[in-house]
Every structure is written in C-alpha cells, then in structure tokens.
C-alpha positions as CSV (number, residue, x, y, z in Angstrom):
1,X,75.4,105.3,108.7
2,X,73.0,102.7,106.4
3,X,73.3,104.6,103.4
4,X,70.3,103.5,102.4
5,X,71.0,100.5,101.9
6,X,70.9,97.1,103.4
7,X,73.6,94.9,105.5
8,X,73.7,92.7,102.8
9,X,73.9,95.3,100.2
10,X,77.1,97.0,102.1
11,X,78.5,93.6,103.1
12,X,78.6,93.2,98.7
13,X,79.8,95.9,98.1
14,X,82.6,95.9,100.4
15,X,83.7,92.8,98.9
16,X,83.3,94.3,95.9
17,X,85.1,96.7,96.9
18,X,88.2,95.4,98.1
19,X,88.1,92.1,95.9
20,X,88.4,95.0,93.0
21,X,91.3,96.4,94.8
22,X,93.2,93.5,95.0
23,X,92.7,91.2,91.8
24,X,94.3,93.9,89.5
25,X,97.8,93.1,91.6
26,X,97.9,89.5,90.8
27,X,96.7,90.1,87.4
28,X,99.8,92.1,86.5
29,X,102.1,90.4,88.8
30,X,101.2,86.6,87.5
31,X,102.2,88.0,83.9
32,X,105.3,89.9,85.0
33,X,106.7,86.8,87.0
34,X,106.9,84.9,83.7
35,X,108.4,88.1,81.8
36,X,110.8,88.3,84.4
37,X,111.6,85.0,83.8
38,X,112.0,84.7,80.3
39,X,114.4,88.4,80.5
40,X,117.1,86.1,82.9
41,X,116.7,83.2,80.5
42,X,117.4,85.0,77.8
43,X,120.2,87.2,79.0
44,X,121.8,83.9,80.1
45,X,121.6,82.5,76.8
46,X,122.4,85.6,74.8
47,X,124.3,87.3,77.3
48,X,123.1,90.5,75.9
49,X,122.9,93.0,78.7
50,X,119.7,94.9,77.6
51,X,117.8,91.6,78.9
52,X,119.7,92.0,82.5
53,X,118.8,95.7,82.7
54,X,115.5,95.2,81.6
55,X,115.1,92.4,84.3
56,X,116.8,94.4,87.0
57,X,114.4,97.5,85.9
58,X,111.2,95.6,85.9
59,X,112.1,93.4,89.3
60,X,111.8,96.2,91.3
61,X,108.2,97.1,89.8
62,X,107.2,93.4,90.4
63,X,108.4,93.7,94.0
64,X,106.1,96.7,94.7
65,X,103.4,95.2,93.2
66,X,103.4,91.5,94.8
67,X,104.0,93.7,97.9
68,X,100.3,95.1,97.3
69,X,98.8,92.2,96.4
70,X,99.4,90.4,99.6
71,X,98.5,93.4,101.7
72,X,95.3,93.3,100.0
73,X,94.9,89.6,99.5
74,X,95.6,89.6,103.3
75,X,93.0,92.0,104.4
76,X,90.0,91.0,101.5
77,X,90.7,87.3,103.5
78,X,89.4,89.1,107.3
79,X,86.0,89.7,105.6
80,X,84.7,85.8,105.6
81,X,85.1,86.0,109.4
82,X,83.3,89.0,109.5
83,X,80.8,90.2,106.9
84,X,80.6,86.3,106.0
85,X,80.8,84.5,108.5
86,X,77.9,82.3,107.7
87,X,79.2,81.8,104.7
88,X,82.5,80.9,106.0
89,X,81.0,78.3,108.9
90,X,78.5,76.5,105.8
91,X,81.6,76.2,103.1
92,X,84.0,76.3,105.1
93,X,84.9,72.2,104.9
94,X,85.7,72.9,101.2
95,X,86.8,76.1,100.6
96,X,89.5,76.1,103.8
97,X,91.4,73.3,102.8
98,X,91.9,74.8,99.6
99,X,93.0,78.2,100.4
100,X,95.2,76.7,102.8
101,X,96.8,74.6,100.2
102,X,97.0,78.0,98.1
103,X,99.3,79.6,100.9
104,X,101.4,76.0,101.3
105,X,102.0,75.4,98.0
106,X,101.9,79.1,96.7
107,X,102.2,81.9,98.5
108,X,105.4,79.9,100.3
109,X,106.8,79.0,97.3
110,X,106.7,82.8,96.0
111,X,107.7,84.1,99.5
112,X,110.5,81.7,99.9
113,X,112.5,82.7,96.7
114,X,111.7,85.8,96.3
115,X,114.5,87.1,97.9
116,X,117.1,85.3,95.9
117,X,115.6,86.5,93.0
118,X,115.5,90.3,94.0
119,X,118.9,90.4,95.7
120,X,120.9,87.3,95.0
121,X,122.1,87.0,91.6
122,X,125.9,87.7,92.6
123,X,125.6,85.7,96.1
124,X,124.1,82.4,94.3
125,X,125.3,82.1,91.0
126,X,123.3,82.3,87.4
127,X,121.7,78.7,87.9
128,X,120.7,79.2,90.9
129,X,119.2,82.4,90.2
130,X,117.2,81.5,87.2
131,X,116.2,78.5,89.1
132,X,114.6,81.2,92.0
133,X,113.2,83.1,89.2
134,X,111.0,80.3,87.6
135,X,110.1,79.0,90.8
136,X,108.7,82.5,92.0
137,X,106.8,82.6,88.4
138,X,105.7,78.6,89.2
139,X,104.2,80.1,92.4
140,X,102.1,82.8,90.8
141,X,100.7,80.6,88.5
142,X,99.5,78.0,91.4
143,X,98.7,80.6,93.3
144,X,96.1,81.4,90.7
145,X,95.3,77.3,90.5
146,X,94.3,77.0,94.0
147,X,92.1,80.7,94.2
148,X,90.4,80.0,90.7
149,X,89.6,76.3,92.1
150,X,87.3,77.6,95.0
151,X,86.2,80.6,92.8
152,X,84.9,77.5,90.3
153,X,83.6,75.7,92.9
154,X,81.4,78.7,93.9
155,X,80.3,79.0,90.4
156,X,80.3,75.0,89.3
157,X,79.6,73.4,93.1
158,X,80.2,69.7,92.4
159,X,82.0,66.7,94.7
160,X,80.2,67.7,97.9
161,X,77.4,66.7,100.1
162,X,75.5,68.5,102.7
163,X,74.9,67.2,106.1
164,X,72.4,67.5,108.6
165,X,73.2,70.9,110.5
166,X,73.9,72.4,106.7
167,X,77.4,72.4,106.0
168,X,79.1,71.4,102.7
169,X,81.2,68.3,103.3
170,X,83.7,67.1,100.5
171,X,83.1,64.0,99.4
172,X,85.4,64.0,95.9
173,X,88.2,66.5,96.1
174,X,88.9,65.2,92.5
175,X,85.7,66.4,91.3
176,X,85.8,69.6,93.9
177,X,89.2,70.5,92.0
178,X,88.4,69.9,88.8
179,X,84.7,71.2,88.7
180,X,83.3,71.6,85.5
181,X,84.0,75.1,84.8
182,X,87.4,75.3,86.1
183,X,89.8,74.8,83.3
184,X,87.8,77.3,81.1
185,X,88.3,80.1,84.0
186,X,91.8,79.2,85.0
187,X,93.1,79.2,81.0
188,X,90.8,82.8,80.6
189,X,92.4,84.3,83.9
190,X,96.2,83.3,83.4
191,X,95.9,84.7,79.6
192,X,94.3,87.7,81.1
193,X,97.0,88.0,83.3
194,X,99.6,87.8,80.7
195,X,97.7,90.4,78.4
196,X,97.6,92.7,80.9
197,X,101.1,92.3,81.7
198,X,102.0,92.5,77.9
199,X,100.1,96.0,77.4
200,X,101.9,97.3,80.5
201,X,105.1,96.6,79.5
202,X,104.3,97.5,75.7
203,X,102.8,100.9,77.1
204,X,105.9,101.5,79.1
205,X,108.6,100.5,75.7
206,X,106.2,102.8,73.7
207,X,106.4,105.7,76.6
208,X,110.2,105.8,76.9
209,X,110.0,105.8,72.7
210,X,108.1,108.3,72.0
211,X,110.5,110.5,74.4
212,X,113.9,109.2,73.4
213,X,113.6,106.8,70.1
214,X,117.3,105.6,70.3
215,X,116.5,103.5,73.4
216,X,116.8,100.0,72.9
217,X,116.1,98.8,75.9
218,X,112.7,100.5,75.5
219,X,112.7,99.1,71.5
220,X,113.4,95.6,73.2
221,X,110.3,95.6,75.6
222,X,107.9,96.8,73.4
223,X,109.2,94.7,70.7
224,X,108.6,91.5,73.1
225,X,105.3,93.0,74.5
226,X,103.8,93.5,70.6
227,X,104.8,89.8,69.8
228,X,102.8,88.5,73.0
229,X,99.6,90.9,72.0
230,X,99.9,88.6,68.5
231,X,99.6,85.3,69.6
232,X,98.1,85.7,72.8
233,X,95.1,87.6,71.9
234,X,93.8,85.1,69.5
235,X,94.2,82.5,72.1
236,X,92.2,84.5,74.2
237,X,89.4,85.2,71.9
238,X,89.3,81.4,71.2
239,X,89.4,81.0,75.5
240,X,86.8,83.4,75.6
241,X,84.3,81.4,73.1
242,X,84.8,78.0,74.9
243,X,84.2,79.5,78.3
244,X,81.1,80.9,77.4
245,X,79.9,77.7,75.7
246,X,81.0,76.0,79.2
247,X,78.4,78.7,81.1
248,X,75.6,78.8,79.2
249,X,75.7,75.0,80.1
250,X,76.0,75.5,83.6
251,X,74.7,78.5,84.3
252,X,72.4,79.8,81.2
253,X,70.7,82.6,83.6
254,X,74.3,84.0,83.8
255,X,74.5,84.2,79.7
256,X,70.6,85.4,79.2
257,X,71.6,88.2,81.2
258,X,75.0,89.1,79.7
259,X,73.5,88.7,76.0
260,X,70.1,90.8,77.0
261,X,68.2,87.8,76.1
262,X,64.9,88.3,78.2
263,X,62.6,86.0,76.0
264,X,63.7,82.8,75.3
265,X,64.4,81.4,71.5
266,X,63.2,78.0,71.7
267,X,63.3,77.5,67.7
268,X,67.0,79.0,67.5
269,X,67.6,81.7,65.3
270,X,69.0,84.6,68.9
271,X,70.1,87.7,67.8
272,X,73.0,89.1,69.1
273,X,72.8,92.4,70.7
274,X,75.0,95.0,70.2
275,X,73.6,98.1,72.0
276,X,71.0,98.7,74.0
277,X,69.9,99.7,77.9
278,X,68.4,96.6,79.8
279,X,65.7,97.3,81.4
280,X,64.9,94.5,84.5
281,X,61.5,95.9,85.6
282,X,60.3,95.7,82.4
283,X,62.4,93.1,80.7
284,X,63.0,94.7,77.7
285,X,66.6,95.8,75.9
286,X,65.5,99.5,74.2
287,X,67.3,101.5,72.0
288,X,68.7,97.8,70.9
289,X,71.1,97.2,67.7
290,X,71.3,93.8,67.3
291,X,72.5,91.2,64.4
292,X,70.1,88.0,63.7
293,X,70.9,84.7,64.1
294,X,74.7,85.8,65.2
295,X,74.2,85.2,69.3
296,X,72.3,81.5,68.5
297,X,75.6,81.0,66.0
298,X,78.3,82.0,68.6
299,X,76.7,80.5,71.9
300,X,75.6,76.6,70.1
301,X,77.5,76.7,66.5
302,X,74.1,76.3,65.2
303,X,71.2,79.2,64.2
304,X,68.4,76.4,65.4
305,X,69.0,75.2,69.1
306,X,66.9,76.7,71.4
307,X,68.6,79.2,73.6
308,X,67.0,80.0,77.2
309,X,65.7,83.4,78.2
310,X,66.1,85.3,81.8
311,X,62.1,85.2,82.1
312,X,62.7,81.4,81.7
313,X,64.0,81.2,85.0
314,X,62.1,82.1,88.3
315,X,62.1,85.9,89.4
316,X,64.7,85.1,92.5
317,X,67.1,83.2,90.7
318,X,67.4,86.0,87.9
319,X,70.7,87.8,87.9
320,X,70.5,91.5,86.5
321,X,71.4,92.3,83.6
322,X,71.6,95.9,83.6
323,X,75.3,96.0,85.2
324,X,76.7,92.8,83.2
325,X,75.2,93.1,79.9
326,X,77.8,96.3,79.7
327,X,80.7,95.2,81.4
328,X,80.4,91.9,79.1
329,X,80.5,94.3,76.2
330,X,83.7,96.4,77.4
331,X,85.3,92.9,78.1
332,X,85.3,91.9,74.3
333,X,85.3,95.0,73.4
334,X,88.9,95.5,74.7
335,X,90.2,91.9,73.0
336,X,89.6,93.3,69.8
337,X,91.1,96.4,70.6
338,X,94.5,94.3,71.3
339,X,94.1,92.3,68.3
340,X,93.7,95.4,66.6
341,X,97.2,96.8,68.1
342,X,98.9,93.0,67.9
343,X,98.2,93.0,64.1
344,X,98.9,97.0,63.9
345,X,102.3,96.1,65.3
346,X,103.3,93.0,63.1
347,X,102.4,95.4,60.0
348,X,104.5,97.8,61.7
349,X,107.3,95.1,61.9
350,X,107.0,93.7,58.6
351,X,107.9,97.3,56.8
352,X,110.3,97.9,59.3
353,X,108.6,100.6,61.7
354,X,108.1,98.9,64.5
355,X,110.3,101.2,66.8
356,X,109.3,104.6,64.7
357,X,105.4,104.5,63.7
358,X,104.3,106.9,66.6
359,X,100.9,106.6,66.2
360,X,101.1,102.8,66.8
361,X,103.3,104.0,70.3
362,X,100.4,106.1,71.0
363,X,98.0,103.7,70.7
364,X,100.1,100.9,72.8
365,X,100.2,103.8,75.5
366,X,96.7,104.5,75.5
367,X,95.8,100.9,75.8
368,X,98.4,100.3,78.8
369,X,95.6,99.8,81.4
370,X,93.4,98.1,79.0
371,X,94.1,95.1,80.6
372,X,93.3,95.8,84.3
373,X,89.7,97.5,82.8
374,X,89.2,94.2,80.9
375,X,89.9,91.6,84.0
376,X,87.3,94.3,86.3
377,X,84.8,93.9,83.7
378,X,85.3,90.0,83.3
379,X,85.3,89.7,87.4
380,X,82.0,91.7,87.3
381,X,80.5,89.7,84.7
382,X,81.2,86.9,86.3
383,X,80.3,87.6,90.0
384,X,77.1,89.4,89.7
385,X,75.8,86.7,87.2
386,X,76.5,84.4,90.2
387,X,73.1,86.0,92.1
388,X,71.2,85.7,93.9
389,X,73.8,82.6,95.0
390,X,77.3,82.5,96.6
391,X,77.1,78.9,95.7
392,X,75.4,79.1,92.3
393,X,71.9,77.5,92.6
394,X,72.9,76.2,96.5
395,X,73.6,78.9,99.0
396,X,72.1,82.3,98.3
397,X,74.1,85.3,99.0
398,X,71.1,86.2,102.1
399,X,71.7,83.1,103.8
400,X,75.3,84.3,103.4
401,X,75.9,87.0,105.1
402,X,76.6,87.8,109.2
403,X,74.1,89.0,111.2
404,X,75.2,92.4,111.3
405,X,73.7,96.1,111.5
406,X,73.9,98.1,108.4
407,X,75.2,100.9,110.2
408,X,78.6,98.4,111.5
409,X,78.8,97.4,107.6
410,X,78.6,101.1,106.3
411,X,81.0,102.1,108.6
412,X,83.6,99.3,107.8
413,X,83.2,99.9,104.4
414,X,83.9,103.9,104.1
415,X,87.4,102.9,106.0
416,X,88.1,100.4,103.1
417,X,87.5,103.0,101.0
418,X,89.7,105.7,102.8
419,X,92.3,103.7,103.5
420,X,92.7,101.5,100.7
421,X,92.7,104.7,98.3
422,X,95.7,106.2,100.7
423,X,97.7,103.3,100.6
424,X,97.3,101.4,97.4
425,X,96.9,105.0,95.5
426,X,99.9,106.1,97.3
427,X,101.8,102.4,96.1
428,X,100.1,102.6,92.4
429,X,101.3,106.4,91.8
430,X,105.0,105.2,93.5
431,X,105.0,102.2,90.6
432,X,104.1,105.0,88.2
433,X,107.0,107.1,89.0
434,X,109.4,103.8,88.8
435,X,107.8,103.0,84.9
436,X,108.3,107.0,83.9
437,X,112.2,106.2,84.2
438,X,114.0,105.0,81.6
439,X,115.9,101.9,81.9
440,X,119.5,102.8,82.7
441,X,122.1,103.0,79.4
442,X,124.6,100.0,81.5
443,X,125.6,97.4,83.4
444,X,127.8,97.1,86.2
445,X,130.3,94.7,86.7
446,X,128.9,93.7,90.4
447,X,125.2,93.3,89.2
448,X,126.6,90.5,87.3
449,X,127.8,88.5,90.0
450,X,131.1,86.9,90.9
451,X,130.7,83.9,88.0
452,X,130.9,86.6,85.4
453,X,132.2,89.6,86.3
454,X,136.1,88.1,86.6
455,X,138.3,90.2,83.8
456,X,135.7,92.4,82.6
457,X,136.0,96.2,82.4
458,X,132.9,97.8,82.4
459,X,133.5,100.2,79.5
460,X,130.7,101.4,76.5
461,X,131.3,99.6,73.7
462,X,132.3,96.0,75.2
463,X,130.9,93.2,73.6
464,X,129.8,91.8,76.4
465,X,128.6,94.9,79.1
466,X,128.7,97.3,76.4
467,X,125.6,98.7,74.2
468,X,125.1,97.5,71.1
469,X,123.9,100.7,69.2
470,X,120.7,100.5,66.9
471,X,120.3,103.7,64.7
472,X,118.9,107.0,66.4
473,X,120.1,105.4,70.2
C-alpha cells in the first residue's frame, strides 16, 4: 500500500497529519486557561455568580480538551522514533533537552494542579484555588515557550555546531533559545491562541443568544469575548507584520513563495498579489490581481529595496508556492474578518445592542472556528515554506527520514487516519454537545466552598447567589 507515493512523502504527511490533529487542542486550550482564569479572578473580586457559573461551565470543556491534546501530543511524539528517526539521532542533542524541559517545567506544572482547579474549590479554599488556576494557565503558556523554541530553532538553527559523525551539538543554549525568529512566532502563536479561544467562546455567548436573549451568562461571555476580538486583533495584525519582516530576513525563499514573487524586484517597486494560481513548473502566478508597489511597501517600509524572487534561489532549495501562497491568503484573510466583527461589536455596544443585533450573533457564530482554520493555515504556511529542510538551509527533510518501505508508512498512516477521526471526532462532537447547553440559571451553596457558603440560603433573588436580572432574562 504506496499510494503512489514515496516513504518520504507518506512519512510528511503523516506528520502532517497528526501534527494538524493535535495543534488545534493547545490552540484553544492555551486561550481558555487564561479565560478560566480571569472568570475566578473576577468572581472573587466581584463575587457576582455569573463569573463562577461561567467558570464551572467552561472548566469542564477545558478538561476535555487538554485531555485530547496530550493524547495527541503524546502519540504525534512516537513518530521521531519512527518515521524520523534520523532526524531524531542528528538533532537530537538540541531538540531533546528542550522538549524534556517542556514536560518538567510544563506539562508537570499543568498536570500537577489541574486537579485542584477542576475539583477543589471547596476542599482548598478561594486563594488556593485561584492560585491552581493561574498556575495551570502559567503552564500552558510555557508549554508553548519550550515547543515554539525547538519549532524556531528548526526554522532559525543558530547556537549549535556539528561534529564529526554529523550531529548537532549545542554550543549556546542562550542563542539556541532565543534564536532569531522566536519571539516573533511565540508572540504570533499565543495571540492566535487567545483569538481562537475568544471566537469560541463569543460563538458559543452568541449561540445561547440567539435561542434565549434573556441569558446573561451567555450576554456576559460574548460581551468579554467581543472586547478581546478589539484589542487583540490589532495586536495581531501588527504581530503578523513584524514576523514577516523577521522571515523574509531569514528565510526570503519562504516569503517569495507565500507572496507569488517568482522574479525577483531588484529596483523595488513588488506588487502585491491578491489572486491568482501559482504555477511552479512554469513559474508564473496567472489569472493574477495584484496592487503595485503595496508588497515592496509592506515587506521593507520602502517601494525601492530590492526584494528576492523564488527563481533567485537554486531549484532544490525552492519551497512551493502553489499550497502556501493560499493558505497565507486565508490566514490574513480571517484577521480582518475578526477585526471586522471586533469593530462590528464595539458599534454594537456603543448604541446599546450589543446583546440584541442578531445579525452581529450570526456572524460571531459563523466565525466560531475561524480561529482553528486560521492557526492550520499559519502552521501550513510556515512548515511547507521550511522545504526542502527540516533544519532550514541545514538538514533536508530526505536526509531526515527512516529508512523505511512506503508500503510500512502508508499503512501507519491510514490507521492515523481511522483512528484519530474515531477518537478525537468522537471527543470534538462530545465538546460540541457540552457548548450546545446553556449555562445553568444558579449556584449552589456547596460549589462555593466551605469559606463562603456559611449563612447563605441559596434562594433566586439573593444578592449574593441570586441572578441579577437584565431585561428580556
């Protein structure tokens, strides 16, 4: 079973594969970690109940979904002893000790206090809580320090040596760290992560409107989920710019390829493409709608520095641009879509229909899995302009892979593809089902804890466990 294809072909798109499966996980569950985490810090401050119900609905969604990211994470790890395993045995020096540090300081961290912050709110107190709440959020967000590190290392290689039997030995974790694209990446990723996670939770606020407009803890998520679209996005879009500045520096083949650029612009003056359909053999955009000067202006701030071409570069260190000219375009694309709903919704607020215009809930519903589409399209553009290399311009990906027949590769790979579409379709359509309900009306008094509950009657209409009513609820 070769499908045609080669053993390195299958061994790339099994990664592909299951890589795809797995980053969409942490992408939502870095972002809801920090929600979850601002609901308890604000229901201890305000001591408004919506915020603990919202927490307590959206805790059991982020316990589902860390659950799959591991299981994946796990399994997507077996393939560099496998598929990769030259890979693994040439990088290994640098790469291993900073996954490893990823599960110590990480995965540890998260799986340590997870439980407290699921299930012991009434056993530990408030502090102690919040405290196992931020640190489970902390932990996400190194998590995705340590994995975007060696990601950037692949991408930026710097700090190393090679020695004589052609491993890569660290000479300057500093540098190895803190290679030069790294901050851009890590900044991107997290803020894509949070976007996602906004549009989520905004699509789920604008769900539970649209079928009952009286409910405020719906009003309440999709009011915090519109004001993170606002001043995120921006952020994002600036993010966006510097990082592709940051690439075309180090790796201009990668940006030729995403802006269509097949000749070179020595004097300046790039246009940038809007449209078109790449064509590698012949190295040609057709059908192309483009604007003058614009790519040259966006890519160096100036319409005269020369900008390099993909036929500038030799024919085997070319990435293709067919596949990431597109998913590029979707990418940014989908930021201005949710700018477009950010500064919908702030219009929305400022006359007072945030919780009733049901076009704008339509929209936010529409773009609820906007953000997973836009992180796919970003990890796309970003991997496949790596080629030919798994350690750009070092390593290439066919002195990468395992000696293995295609037929053991195919074979591996249409299991992944069974079984991963079982279980994590199974777990995705389970999370679904938990997002279609609407967050309950109440508290109880023993979801509080024993710091808080002393004295209190549980009754509608309490000022502190009660509802407080906004018009139509």
């Amino acid at each position: 079973m070769d499908f045609g294809q080669t053993a390195v072909d299958l061994a790339r798109f099994q990664f592909a594969f299951t890589i795809s499966a797995h980053i969409i996980f942490p992408a939502f569950s870095i972002g809801l970690a920090s929600f979850l985490a601002v609901l308890n810090a604000l229901w201890l401050w305000r001591r408004d109940p919506v915020y603990l119900r919202l927490f307590d609905y959206w805790k059991t969604i982020f316990a589902v979904v860390f659950g799959m990211g591991v299981v994946s994470g796990i399994v997507m790890s077996y393939q560099f002893g496998t598929n990769w395993s030259v890979f693994s045995d040439k990088v290994g020096p640098v790469i291993g000790p900073l996954m490893g540090y990823e599960v110590l300081s990480a995965f540890f961290l998260e799986a340590g206090f997870l439980g407290i912050m699921l299930f012991g709110r009434a056993r530990v107190g408030d502090r102690l809580h919040m405290a196992a709440t931020a640190i489970v959020a902390l932990g996400t967000l190194a998590s995705a320090f340590w994995i975007l590190s060696v990601n950037s290392w692949m991408q930026t290689p710097a700090g190393y040596s090679i020695n004589e039997v052609g491993q890569f030995v660290p000479e300057d974790w500093w540098a190895i760290v803190f290679n030069p694209s790294f901050p851009y990446r890590l900044v991107h990723m997290v803020l894509a992560a949070y976007l996602t996670t906004a549009f989520v939770v905004g699509a789920v606020g604008a769900w539970h409107l649209l079928r009952s407009p009286g409910s405020r803890g719906a009003a309440v998520m999709f009011s915090m989920a519109m004001w993170m679209a606002l001043i995120v996005t921006p952020l994002q879009i600036y993010a966006g710019d510097e990082h592709g500045i940051n690439t075309l520096e180090h790796q201009p083949a990668k940006v030729a390829a995403m802006e269509g650029h097949y000749e070179g612009h020595p004097n300046g003056g790039a246009p940038l493409i809007l449209f078109g359909l790449p064509d590698d053999e012949a190295g040609v955009v057709r059908w192309k709608v483009e604007i003058p000067y614009l790519s040259n202006l966006i890519l160096t701030h100036s319409l005269t520095k020369p900008l390099p071409g993909l036929n500038d570069f030799p024919p085997e260190d070319r990435p293709k641009a067919a596949l990431i000219f597109w998913t590029f375009r979707i990418m940014v694309a989908i930021g201005f879509a949710m700018l477009a709903v950010g500064l919908w919704a702030a219009w929305a607020r400022w006359k007072g229909r945030l919780y009733t215009d049901r076009w704008l809930h339509r929209a936010a519903l529409a773009m609820g899995p906007s953000g997973f589409l836009a992180v796919l399209c970003g990890w796309i553009t970003t991997e496949v302009g790596r080629q030919p290399f798994t350690v750009y311009g070092v390593l290439r990906t066919t002195d990468s892979v395992a000696p293995l027949a295609a037929e053991a590769v195919g074979a591996s790979l249409l299991a992944f593809i069974v079984v991963y579409f079982f279980v994590f379709g199974s777990g995705t359509f389970y999370v679904l089902r938990l997002m279609a309900k609407r967050p309950k009306d109440r508290v109880d008094v023993e979801e509080i804890g024993p710091t808080r509950s002393a004295g209190i009657t549980p009754i509608a209409g309490h000022p502190q466990l009660g509802d407080r009513i906004v018009p139509g609820e």
